[in-house]
C-alpha positions in Angstrom: 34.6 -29.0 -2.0 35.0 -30.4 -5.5 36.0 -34.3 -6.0 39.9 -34.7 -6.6 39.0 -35.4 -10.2 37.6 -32.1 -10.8 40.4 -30.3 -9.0 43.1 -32.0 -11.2 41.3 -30.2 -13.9 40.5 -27.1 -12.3 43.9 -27.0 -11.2 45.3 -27.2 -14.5 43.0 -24.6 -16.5 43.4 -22.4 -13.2 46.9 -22.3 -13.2 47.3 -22.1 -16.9 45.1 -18.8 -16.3 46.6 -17.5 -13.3 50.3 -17.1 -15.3 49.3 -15.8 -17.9 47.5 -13.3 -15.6 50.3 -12.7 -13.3 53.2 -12.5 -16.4 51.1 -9.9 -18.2 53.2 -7.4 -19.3 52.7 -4.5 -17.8 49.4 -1.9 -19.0 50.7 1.3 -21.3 49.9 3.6 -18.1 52.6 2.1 -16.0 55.5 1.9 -18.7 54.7 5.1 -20.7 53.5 8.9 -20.0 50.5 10.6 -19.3 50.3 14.4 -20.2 47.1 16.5 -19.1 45.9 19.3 -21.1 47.8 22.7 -20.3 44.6 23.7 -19.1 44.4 25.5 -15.5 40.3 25.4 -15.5 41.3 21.4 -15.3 44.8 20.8 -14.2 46.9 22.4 -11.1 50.7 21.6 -12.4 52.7 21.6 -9.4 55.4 23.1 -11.4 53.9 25.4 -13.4 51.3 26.6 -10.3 52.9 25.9 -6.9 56.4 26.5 -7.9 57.6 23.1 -7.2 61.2 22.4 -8.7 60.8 18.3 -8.8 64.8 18.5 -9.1 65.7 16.2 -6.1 67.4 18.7 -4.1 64.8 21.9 -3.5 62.4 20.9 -0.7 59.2 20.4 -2.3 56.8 19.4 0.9 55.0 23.0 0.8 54.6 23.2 -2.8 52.8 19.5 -3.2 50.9 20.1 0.0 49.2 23.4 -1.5 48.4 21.9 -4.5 46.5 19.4 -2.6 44.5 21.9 -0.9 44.0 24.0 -4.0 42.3 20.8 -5.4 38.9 21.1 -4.4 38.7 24.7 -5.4 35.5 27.4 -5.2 35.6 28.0 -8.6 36.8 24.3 -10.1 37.7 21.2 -9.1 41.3 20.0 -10.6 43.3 17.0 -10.9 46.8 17.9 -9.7 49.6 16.9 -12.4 53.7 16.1 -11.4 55.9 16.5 -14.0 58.1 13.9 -14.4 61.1 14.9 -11.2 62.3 13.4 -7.8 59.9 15.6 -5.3 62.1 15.9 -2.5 60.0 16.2 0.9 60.7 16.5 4.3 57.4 15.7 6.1 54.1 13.7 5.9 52.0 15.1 2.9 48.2 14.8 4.2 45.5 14.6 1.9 43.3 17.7 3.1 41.2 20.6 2.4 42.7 23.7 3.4 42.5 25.0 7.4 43.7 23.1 10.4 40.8 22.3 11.6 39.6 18.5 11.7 37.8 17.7 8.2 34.7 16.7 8.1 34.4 15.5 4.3 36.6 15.5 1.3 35.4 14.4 -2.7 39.6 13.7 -3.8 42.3 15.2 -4.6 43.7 13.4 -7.5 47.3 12.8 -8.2 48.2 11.9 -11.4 52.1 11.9 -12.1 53.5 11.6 -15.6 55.7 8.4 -15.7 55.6 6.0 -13.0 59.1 5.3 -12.4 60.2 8.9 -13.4 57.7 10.6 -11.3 59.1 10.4 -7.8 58.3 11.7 -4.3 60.8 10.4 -2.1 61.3 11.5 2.0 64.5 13.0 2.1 67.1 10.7 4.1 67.3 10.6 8.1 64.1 13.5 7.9 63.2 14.1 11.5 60.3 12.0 13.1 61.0 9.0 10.6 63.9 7.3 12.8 62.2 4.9 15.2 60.6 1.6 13.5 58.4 1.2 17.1 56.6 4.6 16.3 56.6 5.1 12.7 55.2 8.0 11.0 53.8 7.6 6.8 55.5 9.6 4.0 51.8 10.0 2.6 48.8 10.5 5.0 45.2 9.7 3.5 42.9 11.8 6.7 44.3 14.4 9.1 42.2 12.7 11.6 44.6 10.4 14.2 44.8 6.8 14.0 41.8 5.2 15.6 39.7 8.2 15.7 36.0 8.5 15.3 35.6 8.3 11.2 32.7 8.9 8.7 32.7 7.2 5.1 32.8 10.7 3.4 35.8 10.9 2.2 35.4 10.3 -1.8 37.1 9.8 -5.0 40.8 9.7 -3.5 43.3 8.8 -6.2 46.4 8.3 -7.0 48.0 7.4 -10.4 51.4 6.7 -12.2 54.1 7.6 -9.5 56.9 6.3 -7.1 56.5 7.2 -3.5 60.3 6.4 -2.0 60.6 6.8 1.6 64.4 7.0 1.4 66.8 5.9 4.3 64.2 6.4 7.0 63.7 2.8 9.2 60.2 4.7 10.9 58.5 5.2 7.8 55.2 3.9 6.2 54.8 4.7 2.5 51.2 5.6 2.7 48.0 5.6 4.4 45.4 5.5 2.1 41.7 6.5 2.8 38.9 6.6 0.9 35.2 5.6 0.4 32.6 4.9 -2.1 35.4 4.9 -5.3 39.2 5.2 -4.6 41.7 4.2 -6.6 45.5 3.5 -6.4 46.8 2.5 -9.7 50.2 2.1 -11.1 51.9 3.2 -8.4 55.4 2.0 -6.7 56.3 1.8 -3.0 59.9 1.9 -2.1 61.6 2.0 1.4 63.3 -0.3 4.2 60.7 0.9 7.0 57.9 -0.5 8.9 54.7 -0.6 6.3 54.7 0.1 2.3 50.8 0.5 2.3 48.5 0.7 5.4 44.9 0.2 5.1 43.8 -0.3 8.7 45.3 2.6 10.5 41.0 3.7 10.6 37.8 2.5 10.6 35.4 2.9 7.5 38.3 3.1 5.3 36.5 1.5 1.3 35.4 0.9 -0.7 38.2 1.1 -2.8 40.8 -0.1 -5.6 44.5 -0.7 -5.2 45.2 -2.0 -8.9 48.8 -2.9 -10.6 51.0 -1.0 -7.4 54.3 -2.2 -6.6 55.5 -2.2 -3.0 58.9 -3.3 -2.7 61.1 -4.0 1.0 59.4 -2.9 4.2 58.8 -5.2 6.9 55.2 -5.4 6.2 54.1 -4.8 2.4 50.6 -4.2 3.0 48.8 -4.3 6.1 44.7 -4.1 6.3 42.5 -3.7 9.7 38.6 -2.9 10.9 35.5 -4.1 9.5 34.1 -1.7 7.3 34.2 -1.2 4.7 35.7 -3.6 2.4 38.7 -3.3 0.1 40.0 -4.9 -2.9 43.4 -5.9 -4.3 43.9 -6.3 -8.3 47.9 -7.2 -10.0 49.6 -6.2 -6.9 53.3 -7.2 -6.8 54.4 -6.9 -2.7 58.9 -7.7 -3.0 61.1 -8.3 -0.5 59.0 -7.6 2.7 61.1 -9.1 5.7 58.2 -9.9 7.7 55.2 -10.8 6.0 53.9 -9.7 2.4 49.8 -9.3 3.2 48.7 -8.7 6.7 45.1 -8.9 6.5 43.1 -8.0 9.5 39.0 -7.5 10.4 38.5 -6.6 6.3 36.6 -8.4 3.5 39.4 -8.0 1.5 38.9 -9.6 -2.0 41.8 -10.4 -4.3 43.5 -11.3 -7.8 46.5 -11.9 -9.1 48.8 -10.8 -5.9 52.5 -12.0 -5.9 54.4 -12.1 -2.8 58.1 -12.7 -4.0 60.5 -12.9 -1.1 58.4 -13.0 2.2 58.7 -15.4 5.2 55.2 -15.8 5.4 52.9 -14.7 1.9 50.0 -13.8 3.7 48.9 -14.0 7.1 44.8 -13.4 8.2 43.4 -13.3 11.2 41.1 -10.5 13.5 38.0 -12.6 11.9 38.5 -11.0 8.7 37.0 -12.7 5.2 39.7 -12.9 2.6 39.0 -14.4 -1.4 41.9 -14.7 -3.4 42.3 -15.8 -6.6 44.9 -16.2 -9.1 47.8 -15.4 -7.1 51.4 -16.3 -6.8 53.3 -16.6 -3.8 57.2 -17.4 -3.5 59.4 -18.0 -0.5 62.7 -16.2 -0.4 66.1 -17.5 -1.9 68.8 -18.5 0.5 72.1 -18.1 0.0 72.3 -21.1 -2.2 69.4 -19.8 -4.5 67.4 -22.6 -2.5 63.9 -22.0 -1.1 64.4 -21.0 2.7 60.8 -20.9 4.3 59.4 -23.4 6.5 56.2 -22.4 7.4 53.1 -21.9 5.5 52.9 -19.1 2.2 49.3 -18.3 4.0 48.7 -18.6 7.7 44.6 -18.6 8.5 44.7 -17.6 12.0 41.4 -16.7 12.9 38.5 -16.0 9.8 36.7 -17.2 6.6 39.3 -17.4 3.7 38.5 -18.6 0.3 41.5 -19.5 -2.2 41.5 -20.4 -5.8 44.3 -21.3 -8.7 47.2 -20.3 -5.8 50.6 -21.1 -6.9 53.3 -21.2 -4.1 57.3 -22.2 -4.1 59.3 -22.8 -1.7 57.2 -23.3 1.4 56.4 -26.4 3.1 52.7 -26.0 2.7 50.5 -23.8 0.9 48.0 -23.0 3.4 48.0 -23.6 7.5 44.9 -23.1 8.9 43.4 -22.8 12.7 40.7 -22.0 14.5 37.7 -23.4 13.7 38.7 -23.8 9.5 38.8 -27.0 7.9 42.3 -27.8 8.2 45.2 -26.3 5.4 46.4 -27.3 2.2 49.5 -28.5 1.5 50.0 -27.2 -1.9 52.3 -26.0 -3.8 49.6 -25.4 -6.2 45.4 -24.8 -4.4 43.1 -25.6 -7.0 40.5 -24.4 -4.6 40.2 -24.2 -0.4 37.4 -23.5 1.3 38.2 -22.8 5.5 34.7 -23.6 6.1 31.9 -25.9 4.4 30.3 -25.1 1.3 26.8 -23.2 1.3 24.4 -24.9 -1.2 21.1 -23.7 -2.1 19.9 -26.5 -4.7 20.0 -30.0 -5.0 22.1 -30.1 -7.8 24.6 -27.3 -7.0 28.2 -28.3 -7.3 29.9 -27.4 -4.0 33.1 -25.4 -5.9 32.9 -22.1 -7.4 31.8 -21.0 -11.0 35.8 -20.3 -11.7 34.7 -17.6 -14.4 38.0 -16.4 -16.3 38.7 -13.3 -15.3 40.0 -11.0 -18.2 42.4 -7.9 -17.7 40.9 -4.1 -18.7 41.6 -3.1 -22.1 44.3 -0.1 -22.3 43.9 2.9 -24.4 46.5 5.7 -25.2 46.9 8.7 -23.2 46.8 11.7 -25.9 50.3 12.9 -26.8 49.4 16.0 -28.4 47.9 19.4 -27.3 45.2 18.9 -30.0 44.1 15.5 -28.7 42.3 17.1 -26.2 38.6 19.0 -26.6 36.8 20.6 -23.5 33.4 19.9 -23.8 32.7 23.5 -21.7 34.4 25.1 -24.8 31.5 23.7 -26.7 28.9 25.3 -24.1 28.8 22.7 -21.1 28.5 24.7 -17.5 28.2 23.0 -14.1 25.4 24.1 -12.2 23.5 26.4 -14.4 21.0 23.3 -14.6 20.5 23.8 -18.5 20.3 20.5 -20.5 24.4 20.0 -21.3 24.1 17.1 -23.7 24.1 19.1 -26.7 27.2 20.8 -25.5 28.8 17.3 -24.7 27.7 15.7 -28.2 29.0 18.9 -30.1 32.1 18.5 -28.3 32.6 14.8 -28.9 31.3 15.7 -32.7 34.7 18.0 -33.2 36.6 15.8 -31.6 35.7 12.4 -34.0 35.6 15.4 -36.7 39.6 16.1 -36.2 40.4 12.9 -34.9 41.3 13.5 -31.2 41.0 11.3 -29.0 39.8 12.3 -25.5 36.8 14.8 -24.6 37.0 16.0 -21.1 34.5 18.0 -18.6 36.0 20.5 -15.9 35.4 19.6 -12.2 32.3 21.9 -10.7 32.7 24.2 -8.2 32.7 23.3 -4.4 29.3 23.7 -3.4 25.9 22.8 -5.2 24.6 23.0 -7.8 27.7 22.0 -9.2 26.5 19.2 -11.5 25.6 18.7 -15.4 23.0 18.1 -16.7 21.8 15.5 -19.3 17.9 15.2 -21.0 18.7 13.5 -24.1 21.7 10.9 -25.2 24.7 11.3 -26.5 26.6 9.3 -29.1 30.3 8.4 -28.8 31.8 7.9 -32.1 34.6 8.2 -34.5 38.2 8.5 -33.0 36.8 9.3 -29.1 38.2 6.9 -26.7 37.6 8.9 -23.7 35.7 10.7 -22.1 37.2 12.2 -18.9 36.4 14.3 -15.9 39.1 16.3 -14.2 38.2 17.5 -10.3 34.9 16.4 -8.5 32.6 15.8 -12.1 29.0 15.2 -11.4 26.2 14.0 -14.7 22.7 13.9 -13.9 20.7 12.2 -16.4 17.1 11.2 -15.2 14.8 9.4 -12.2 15.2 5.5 -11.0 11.7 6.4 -9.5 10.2 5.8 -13.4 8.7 2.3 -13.8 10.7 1.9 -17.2 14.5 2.5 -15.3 16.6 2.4 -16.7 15.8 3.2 -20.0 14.0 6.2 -19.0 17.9 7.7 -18.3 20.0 10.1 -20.5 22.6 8.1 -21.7 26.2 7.9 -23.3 25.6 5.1 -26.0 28.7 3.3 -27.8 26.6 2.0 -30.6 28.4 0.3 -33.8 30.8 2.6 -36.2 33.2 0.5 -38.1 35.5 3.2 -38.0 35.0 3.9 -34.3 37.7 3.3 -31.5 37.0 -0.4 -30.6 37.1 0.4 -27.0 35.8 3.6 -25.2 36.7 4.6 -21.5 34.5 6.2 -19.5 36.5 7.8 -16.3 35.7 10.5 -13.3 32.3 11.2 -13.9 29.8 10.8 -10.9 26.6 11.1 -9.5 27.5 11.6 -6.0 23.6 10.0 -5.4 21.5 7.2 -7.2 18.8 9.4 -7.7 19.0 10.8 -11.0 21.6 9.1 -12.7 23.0 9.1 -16.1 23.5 5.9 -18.1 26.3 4.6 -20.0 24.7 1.7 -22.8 27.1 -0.7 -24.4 24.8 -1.4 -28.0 27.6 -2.8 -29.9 29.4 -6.1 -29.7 32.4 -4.5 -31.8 32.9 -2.2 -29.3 34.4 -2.6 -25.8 33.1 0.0 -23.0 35.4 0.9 -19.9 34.3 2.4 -16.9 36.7 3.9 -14.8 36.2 5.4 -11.3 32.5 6.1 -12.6 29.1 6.4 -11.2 26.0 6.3 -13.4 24.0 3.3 -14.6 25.6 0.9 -17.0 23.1 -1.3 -18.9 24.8 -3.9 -21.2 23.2 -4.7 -24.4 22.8 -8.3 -25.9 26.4 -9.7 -26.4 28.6 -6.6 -25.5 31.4 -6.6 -22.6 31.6 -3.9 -20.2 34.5 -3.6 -17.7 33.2 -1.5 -14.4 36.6 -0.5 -12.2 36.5 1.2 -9.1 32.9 1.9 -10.2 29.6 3.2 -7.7 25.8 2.5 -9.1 23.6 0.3 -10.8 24.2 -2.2 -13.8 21.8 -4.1 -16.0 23.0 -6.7 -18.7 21.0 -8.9 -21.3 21.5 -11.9 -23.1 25.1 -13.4 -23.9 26.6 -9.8 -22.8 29.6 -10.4 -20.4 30.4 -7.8 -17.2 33.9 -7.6 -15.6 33.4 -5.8 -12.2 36.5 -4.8 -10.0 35.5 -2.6 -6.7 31.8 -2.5 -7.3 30.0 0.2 -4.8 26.0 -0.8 -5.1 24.3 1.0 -2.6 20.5 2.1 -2.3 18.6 0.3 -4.7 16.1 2.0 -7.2 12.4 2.9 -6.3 11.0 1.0 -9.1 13.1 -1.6 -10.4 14.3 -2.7 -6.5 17.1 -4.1 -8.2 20.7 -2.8 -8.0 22.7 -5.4 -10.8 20.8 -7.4 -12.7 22.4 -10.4 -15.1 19.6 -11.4 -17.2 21.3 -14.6 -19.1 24.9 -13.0 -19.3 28.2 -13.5 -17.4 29.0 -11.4 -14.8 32.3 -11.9 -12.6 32.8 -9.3 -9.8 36.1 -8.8 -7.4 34.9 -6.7 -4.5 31.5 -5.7 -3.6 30.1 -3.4 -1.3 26.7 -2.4 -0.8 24.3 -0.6 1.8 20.4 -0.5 2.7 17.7 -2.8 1.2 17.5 -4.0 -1.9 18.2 -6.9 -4.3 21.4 -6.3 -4.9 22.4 -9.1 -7.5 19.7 -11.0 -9.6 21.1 -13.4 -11.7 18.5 -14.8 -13.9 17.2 -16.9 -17.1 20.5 -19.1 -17.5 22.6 -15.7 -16.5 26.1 -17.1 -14.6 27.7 -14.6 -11.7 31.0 -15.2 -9.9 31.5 -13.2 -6.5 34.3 -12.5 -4.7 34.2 -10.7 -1.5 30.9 -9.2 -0.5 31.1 -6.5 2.5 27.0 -6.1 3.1 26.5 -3.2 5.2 23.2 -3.7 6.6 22.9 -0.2 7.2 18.9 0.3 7.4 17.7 -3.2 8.6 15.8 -5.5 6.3 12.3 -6.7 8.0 10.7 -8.2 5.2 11.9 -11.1 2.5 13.4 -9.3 0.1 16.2 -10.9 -0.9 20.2 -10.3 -1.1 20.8 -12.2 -4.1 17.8 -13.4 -6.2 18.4 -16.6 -8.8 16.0 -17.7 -10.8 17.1 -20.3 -13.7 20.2 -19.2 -13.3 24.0 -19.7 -11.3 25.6 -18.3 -8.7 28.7 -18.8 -6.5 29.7 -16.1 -3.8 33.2 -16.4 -2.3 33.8 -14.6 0.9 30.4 -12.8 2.1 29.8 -11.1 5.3 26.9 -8.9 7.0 27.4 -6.2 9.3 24.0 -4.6 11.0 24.2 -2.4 13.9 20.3 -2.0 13.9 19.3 -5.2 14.4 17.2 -6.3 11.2 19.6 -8.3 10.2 18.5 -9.4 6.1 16.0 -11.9 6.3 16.5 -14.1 3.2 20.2 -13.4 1.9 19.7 -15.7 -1.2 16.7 -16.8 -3.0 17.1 -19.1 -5.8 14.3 -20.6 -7.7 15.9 -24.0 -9.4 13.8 -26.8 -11.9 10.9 -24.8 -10.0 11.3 -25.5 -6.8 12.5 -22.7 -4.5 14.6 -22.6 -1.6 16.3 -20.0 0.9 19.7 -19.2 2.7 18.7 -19.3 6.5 19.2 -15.7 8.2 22.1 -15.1 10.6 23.3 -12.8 12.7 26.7 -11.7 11.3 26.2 -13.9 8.3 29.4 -15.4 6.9 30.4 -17.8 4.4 33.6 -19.2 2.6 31.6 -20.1 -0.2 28.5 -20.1 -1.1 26.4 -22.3 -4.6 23.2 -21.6 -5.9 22.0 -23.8 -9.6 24.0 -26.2 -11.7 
């Protein structure tokens, strides 16, 4: 751990940080309105196509349930769109293709609703089956598998966006239990109700990667609740209210975390089941007794049993900050944790600091959602097909060309058709410019752009470039496109430093240009940055590594900070190099195919690396050989191999 000196001033800065963080106001998609195009080939309104009246009284259950089956249709794939309306339903909604028979797979649905707190599905009071807290039953179900049944990681690309699920006057009810793997994404969302769980993320095994950013849960007796070990989840501005039991109850999961508050809960956060928690940023306050006066006395976070790393924590009103057992290196007793490691310090490097690199995390950049009819242009009006394997960048560029030309805003694809081929297809670039600001797939959206088996990957790739134009939108979002496989991917190159490139729920290959800054959320594939160019990574999915390069993120001399990583097979999966500085929180390495020679986890050569909250999982019995390799001053030296490799924390370089 650091000396007290440099935690007074890491606890300062931190802190300073963390509020302004947690005080944000909230982003334009929570507090304003999204409209989709009026466009069937994209958009299933539950209104206007399922006959849904949204007017509080009508029961809506069948109407939202066929839209979700209609999602992942023959023809298309769709995003489904609620009108702003109280969606009165009666029973569980299950995310599902159509058919009772047990799903195998699923790529979504999305649910996108037009104003968060004007967009409401709410359980109509006393419905039947929701009564009895000891056997509740979720308003929203992510699988229609059972609890604890045998799972596979195919269930892709879930999402849900800008509503209010309200459970109503129903003591047996869980908001939702949400599945998915590889990207999934919960964002501006609010849970309401007074029963037994707001959001459940452990009711199955396999359940992540995925991204629960700026929700809301208020009341419940447990806000959140997480369980298993695979396959990692993370947690970005999520506000938990009121819970009478306990706010976070984090079980089995590398769970990685910012800016949480806890307002109102006995105990913040509880973690045990040998489960790897890093939080940072985070604010956690004891409930009000009558008096208005703090009325806790226990801990804000109780470590059970587990690795849990904590930095710029803020609690009030309990007695201590953290109360640790088991095997961790005592508690802290707070209010304020510059930074607590349960366990000691990894250090590779005589010279490595034993604290973390404390990189300032900074929030995503918002853009506008169009208001106008116009704002929209379909690239398949301009001549883009899924699936007919002809080159489609000329029919994207043409389309993003009409777009800058009339000053819309937003250039979407339609989702391909069930089966394969159902992708597009790219051979050449294509340059963003003018008034663009999005591009956007609705449904399952697939871009194939070139090989990672050519020695020159990635710039051997098709690419979207964001090169400099004065008079170009100053950031440009990126959001529900896929690859569905690393091999071939399409790129997406941030060449200007004017210009600020988001990627949202997105595949592909980002490669970050000297002194540009990418954001990658929710976000599957490979990423490459150069000199001074700065990479803000929340839910990062890095699986199998490409042929040639064997290198899945590479920071050559930038500054790369990610918050949830998961990752499969063998590969180098982070190289930070020549002076390059990379932050980690939470890494769940699935060791998948067994690692028998020394390639190495993380690389570092003449560079810095801290990793907060790492653990392997091999069933095959290679477990990785050399997880870090850093090369320091010229002298090298190696992380010793473990089975079931865990670490709090975790310094390579100066």
């Amino acid at each position: 751990m650091p000396s007290r000196d440099s935690l007074s001033s890491i606890l300062v800065l931190g802190l300073s940080l963390s509020l302004a963080v947690l005080l944000a106001p909230q982003t334009s998609a929570a507090g304003g309105e999204i409209v989709f195009p009026e466009d069937p080939r994209a958009v299933i309104d539950v209104q206007r196509d399922c006959g849904a009246k949204g007017d509080g009284a009508a029961d809506d259950t069948q109407a939202l349930q066929s839209a979700i089956e209609r999602a992942g249709g023959a023809d298309y794939t769709r995003c489904i769109f609620l009108p702003e309306g109280t969606y009165r339903i009666t029973r569980t909604l299950v995310l599902k293709p159509p058919g009772d028979g047990r799903e195998g797979s699923m790529v979504g649905p999305w649910l996108w609703g037009q104003h968060r707190d004007r967009t409401v599905i709410r359980l109509a009071d006393g419905a039947d089956g929701f009564g009895d807290p000891s056997e509740p039953r979720e308003t929203i179900r992510g699988v229609s598998r059972p609890d604890g049944a045998r799972m596979n990681a195919d269930f892709f690309d879930r999402t849900i966006v800008n509503l209010t699920i309200d459970t109503g006057k129903n003591p047996g009810a869980i908001g939702i239990k949400f599945y998915s793997n590889n990207t999934g994404l919960m964002q501006h969302v609010r849970i309401r109700g007074d029963g037994e769980c707001g959001l459940d993320l452990g009711f199955n095994d396999q359940n992540g990667p995925h991204l629960i950013q700026d929700v809301e849960i208020e009341g419940f007796a447990i806000g959140i609740r997480t369980g298993r070990i695979l396959n990692g989840q993370t947690l970005s501005r999520v506000t938990v209210r009121d819970a009478r039991d306990v706010g976070l109850l984090h079980r089995g999961q590398v769970l990685a975390v910012e800016g949480l508050q806890v307002i109102g809960s006995p105990v913040a956060i509880r973690s045990g089941g040998n489960g790897v928690l890093a939080i940072v940023d985070s604010l956690l306050v004891a409930p009000q007794g009558a008096e208005g006066a703090a009325d806790a006395k226990g801990a804000a976070i109780e470590l059970e049993k587990g690795h849990l790393y904590a930095a710029r924590i803020e609690t009030r009103g309990f007695s201590a900050a953290i109360a640790a057992a088991d095997g961790a290196d005592g508690g802290a007793a707070g209010p304020a944790v510059a930074e607590y490691c349960s366990h000691p310090v990894e250090i590779l490097g005589g010279g490595s600091p034993r604290a973390g690199l404390h990189l300032e995390p900074e929030r995503e950049p918002e853009t506008q959602w169009p208001s106008r009819a116009e704002d929209w242009v379909c690239a398949n009006d301009h001549g883009a097909q899924a699936g007919d394997e002809e080159d489609d960048a000329p029919a994207f560029q043409r389309a993003i060309d009409a777009a800058a030309k009339k000053g819309a805003s937003t250039v979407y694809l339609l989702g391909g058709k069930r089966g394969d081929p159902n992708w597009y297809w790219m051979k050449q670039d294509v340059k963003v410019h003018g008034s663009v600001e999005r591009v956007m797939g609705f449904g399952f959206v697939r871009i194939l752009g070139g090989s990672s088996r050519e020695p020159d990957y990635p710039e051997n790739l098709a690419k979207f470039v964001v090169d400099g134009d004065p008079g170009g939108a100053k950031t440009v979002v990126f959001q529900h496109l896929q690859v569905f496989s690393p091999v071939p991917s399409f790129g997406i190159e941030a060449r200007s430093p004017e210009r600020t490139v988001v990627c949202r729920a997105t595949g592909g290959t980002v490669i970050a240009r000297p002194r540009t800054k990418v954001f990658l959320t929710n976000c599957v594939g490979h990423c490459y940055q150069e000199a001074g160019s700065t990479v803000w990574a929340r839910q990062w999915n890095t699986e199998r590594g490409p042929e040639k390069a064997q290198v899945n993120t590479r920071n050559d001399g930038g500054r790369l900070w990610i918050l949830g990583m998961k990752t499969e097979a063998k590969s180098i999966k982070l190289a930070t190099l020549n002076g390059g500085r990379s932050e980690v929180l939470g890494v769940h390495n699935y060791n998948t195919s067994g690692v028998r020679d020394d390639t190495p986890f993380f690389l570092v050569e003449s560079g810095t690396l801290s990793v907060a909250g790492y653990r392997e999982i091999c069933f095959v019995g290679a477990w990785w050989k050399v997880p870090v390799r850093a090369i320091l001053d010229g002298e090298e030296c190696r992380q010793p191999p473990r089975e079931w490799q865990t670490w709090s924390l975790l310094r390579a370089g100066k």
